[in-house]
C-alpha positions in Angstrom: -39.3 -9.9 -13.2 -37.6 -7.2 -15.2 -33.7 -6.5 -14.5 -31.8 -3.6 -15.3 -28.1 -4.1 -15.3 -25.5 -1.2 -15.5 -21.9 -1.6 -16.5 -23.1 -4.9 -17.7 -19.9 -5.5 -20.0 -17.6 -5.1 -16.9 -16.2 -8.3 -15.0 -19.2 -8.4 -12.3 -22.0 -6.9 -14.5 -21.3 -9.5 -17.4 -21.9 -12.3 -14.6 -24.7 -10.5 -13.1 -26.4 -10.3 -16.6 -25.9 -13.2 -17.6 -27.1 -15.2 -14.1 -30.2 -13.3 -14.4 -30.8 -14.0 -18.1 -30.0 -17.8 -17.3 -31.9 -18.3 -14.3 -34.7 -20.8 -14.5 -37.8 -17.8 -13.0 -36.8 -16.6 -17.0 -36.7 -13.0 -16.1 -36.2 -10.1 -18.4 -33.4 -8.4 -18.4 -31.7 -5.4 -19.9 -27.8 -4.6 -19.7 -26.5 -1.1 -20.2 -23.1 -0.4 -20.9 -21.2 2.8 -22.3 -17.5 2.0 -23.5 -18.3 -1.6 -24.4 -21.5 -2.3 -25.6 -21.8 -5.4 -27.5 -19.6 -8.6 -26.6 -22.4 -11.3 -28.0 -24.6 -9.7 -25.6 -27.4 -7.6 -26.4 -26.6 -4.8 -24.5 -28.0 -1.2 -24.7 -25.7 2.1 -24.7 -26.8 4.9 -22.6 -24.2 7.6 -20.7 -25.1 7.3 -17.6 -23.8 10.6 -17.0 -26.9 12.2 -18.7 -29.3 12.2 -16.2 -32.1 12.7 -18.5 -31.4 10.0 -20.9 -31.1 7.8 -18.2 -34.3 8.8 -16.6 -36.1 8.4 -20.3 -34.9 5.1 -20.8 -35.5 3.8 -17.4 -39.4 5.4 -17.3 -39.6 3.7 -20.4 -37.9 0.1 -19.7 -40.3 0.1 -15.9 -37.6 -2.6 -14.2 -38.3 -4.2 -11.1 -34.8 -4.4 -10.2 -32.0 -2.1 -11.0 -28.4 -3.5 -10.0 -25.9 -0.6 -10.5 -22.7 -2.2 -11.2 -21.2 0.6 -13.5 -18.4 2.8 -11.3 -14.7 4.0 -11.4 -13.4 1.2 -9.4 -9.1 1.5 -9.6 -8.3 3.6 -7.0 -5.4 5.2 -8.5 -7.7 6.0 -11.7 -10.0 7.9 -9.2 -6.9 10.1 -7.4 -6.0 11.2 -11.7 -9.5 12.3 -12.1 -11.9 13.3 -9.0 -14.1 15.1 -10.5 -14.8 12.5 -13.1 -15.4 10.1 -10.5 -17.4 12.1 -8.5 -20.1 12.1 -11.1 -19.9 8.5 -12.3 -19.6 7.3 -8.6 -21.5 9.3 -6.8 -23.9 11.5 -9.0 -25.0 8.5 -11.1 -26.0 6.4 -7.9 -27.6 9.2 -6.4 -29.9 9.8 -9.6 -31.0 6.1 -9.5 -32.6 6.4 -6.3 -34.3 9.4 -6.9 -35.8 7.6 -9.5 -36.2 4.6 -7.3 -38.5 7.0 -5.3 -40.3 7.8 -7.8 -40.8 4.5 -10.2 -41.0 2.2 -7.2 -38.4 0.1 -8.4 -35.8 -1.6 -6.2 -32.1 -0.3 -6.8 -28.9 -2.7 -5.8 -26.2 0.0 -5.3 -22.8 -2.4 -5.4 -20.1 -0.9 -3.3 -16.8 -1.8 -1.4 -14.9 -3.0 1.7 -12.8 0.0 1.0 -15.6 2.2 2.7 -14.0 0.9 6.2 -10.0 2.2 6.9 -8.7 -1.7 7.5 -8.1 -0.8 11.1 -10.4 -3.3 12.7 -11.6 -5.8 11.1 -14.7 -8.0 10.7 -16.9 -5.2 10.0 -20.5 -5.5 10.7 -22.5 -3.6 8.0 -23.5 -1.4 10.7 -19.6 -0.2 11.6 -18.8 3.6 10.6 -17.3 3.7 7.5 -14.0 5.7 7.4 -12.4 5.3 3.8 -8.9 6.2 3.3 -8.7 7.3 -0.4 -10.4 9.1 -2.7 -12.3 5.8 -4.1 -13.7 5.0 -1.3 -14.3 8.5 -0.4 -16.7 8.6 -3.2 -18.5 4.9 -3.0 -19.0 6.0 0.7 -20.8 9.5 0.0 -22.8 7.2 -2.7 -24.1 5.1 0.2 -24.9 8.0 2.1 -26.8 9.8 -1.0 -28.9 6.5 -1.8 -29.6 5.5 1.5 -30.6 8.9 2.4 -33.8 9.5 0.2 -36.9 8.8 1.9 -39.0 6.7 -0.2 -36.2 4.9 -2.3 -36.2 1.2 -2.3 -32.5 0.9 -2.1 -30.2 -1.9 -0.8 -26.4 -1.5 -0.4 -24.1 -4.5 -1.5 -20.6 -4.1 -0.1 -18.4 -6.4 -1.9 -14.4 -6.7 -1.7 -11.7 -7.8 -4.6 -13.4 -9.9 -7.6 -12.1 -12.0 -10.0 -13.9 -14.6 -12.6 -14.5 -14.5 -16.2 -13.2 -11.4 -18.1 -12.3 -10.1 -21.2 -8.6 -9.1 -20.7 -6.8 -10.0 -17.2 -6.4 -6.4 -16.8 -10.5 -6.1 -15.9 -9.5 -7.7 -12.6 -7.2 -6.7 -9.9 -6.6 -10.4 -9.5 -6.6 -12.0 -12.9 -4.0 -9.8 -13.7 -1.4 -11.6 -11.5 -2.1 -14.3 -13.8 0.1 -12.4 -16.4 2.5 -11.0 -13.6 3.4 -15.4 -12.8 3.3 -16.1 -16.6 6.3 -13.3 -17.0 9.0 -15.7 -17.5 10.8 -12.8 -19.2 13.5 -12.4 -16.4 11.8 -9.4 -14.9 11.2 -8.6 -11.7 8.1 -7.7 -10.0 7.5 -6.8 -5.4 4.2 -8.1 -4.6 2.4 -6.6 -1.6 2.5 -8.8 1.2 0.8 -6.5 3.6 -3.0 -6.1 2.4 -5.0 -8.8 3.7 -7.6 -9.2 1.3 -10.8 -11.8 0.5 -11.0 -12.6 -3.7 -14.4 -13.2 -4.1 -15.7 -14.6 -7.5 -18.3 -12.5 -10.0 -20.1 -16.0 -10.5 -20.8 -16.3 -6.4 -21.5 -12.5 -6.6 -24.3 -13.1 -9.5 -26.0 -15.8 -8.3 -26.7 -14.1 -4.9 -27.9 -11.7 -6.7 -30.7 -13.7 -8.4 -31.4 -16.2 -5.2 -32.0 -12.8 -3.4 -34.4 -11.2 -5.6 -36.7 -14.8 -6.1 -37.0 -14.3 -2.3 -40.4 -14.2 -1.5 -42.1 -11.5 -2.6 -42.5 -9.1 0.4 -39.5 -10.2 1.8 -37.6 -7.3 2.9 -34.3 -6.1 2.2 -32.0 -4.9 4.9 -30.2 -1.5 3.9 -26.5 -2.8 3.9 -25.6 -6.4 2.6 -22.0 -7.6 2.9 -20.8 -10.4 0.5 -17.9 -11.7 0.7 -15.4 -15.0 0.6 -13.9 -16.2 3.7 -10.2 -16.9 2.2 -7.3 -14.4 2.8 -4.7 -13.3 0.9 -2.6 -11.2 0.1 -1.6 -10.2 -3.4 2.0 -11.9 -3.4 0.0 -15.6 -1.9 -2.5 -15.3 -5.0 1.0 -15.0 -7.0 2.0 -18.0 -5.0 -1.4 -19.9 -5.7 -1.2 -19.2 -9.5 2.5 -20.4 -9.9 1.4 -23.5 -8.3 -1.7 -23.9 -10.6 0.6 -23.1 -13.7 3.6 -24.9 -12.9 5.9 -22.2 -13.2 8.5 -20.3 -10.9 7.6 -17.6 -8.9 11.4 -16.7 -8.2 11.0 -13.4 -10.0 8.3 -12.1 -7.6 9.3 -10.4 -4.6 6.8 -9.8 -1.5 6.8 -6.3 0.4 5.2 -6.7 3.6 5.9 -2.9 4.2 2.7 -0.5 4.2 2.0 1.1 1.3 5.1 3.9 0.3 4.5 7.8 0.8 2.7 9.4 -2.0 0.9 6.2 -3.5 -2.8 5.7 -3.2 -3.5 4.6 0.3 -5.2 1.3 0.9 -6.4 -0.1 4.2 -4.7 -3.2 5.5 -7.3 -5.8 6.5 -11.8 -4.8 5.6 -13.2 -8.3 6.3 -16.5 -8.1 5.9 -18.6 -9.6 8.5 -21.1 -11.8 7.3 -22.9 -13.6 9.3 -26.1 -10.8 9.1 -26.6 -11.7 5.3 -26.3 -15.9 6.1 -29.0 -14.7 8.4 -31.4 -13.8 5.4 -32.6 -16.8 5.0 -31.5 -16.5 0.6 -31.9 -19.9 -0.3 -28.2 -21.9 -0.6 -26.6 -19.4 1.6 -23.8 -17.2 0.6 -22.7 -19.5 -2.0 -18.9 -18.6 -2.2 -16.6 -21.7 -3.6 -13.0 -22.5 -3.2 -10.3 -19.5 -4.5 -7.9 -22.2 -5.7 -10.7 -24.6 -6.7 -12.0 -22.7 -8.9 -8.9 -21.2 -11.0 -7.7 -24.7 -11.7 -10.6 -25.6 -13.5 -11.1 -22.4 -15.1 -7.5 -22.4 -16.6 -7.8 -25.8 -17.4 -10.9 -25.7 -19.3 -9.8 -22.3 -20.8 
């Protein structure tokens, strides 16, 4: 099977590259990236803003699969620039599946929790989405451009927060608390304590991924997927969980509990995903996800 990969030298797209290249059915796979090609991985640059470079290269390359990882993903980059993100997060997505159409190949669009307002959580992947910034304003429109092309094989992953392996702990919403903890400097951080959120790891993301695709062939794919881990936080308890895991004080970090301050980006409070429709897929080992804390004490130990 031949895999296509965008934003393959992001957090998730790394780990869905890799998984794919390491996965004993040996498939073939080819990462795209733009701003970071390279990183020990043979990884082809291609703007994915030019629609007909990316049409070339994917008419030429004749994937299978194509999981669409690249996107704006920090909501407060998304409010600076709309426009911008309008193109990468909605134009780009909107271009695969037209190609989808008309290669035959299957497209993976990843997108977010954030699609729902937090309102009333679990959501089924059914529930109306009603997203509450601009971010998720655009990821939603994407779903409704790729799912709305007759003829395009297209599945909808909906994932929330993500950590694992990256580059610089700034890639992650979550590793970067790591360096928030590790400030021993004297100053003072507030930590929302309001957002109920559900890290979920690249790793657990990316081996889905595969175990979906060596389904059987003909199996089909239902139009919205939620993945997601079952362990809430909220940003200041993942503080919490690394200053345990490090040994270190958390004294300096203050939780806010409040909602979200007029005139910052608004975030809904609490988009469980429900997920009992994708266990039902029958995707051999099941959803997968491991333990939160588990897994960042042996990461930072054997890092």
């Amino acid at each position: 099977m031949k895999v296509l990969v965008t934003g393959a030298s992001g957090v998730l797209g790394t780990a869905v590259f890799d998984a794919f290249a390491h996965a004993d059915a040996g498939h073939t796979v080819i990462g795209l990236a733009n701003s970071r090609p390279g990183g020990g991985r043979s990884l082809r640059k291609l703007n994915l803003l030019n629609s007909d470079d990316v049409s070339t290269f994917i008419r030429g390359h004749k994937p299978n699969w194509v999981i669409h990882c690249a996107a704006e993903r920090k909501p407060d980059a998304a409010e600076r620039d709309p426009e911008g993100t309008r193109k990468l997060n909605v134009g780009v997505p909107a271009h695969l599946a037209t190609l989808s159409k008309e290669l035959g190949f299957t497209l993976i669009f990843i997108s977010t929790d954030y699609v729902f307002d937090g309102t009333s959580p679990p959501y089924v992947p059914s529930a109306q989405p009603n997203p509450v910034n601009l971010y998720a304003i655009t990821k939603r429109d994407a779903e409704l451009c790729v799912l709305g092309i007759e003829g395009a094989r297209v599945a909808v992953l909906r994932v929330p927060i993500l950590y694992g392996p990256a580059p610089s702990n700034t890639d992650s919403a979550v590793n970067v608390l790591l360096d928030v903890v590790r400030d021993q400097s004297g100053k003072q951080y507030t930590m929302d304590h309001y957002q109920t959120r559900f890290p979920t790891n690249v790793l657990d993301v990316a081996s889905f991924l595969v175990r979906l695709a060596e389904r059987p062939k003909g199996a089909p794919l239902p139009p919205v997927i939620h993945y997601s881990a079952e362990e809430p936080f909220t940003k200041y308890e993942i503080c919490l969980v690394f200053a345990r895991i490090l040994g270190l004080s958390h004294a300096h970090i203050t939780p806010d509990a409040g909602p979200p301050p007029p005139g910052s980006t608004p975030r809904p409070r609490n988009t469980q995903l429900y997920l009992r429709e994708t266990e039902a897929l029958g995707v051999e080992g099941g959803l997968g996800t491991g333990g939160f804390e588990e897994w960042w004490v042996e990461y930072l130990r054997n890092k």
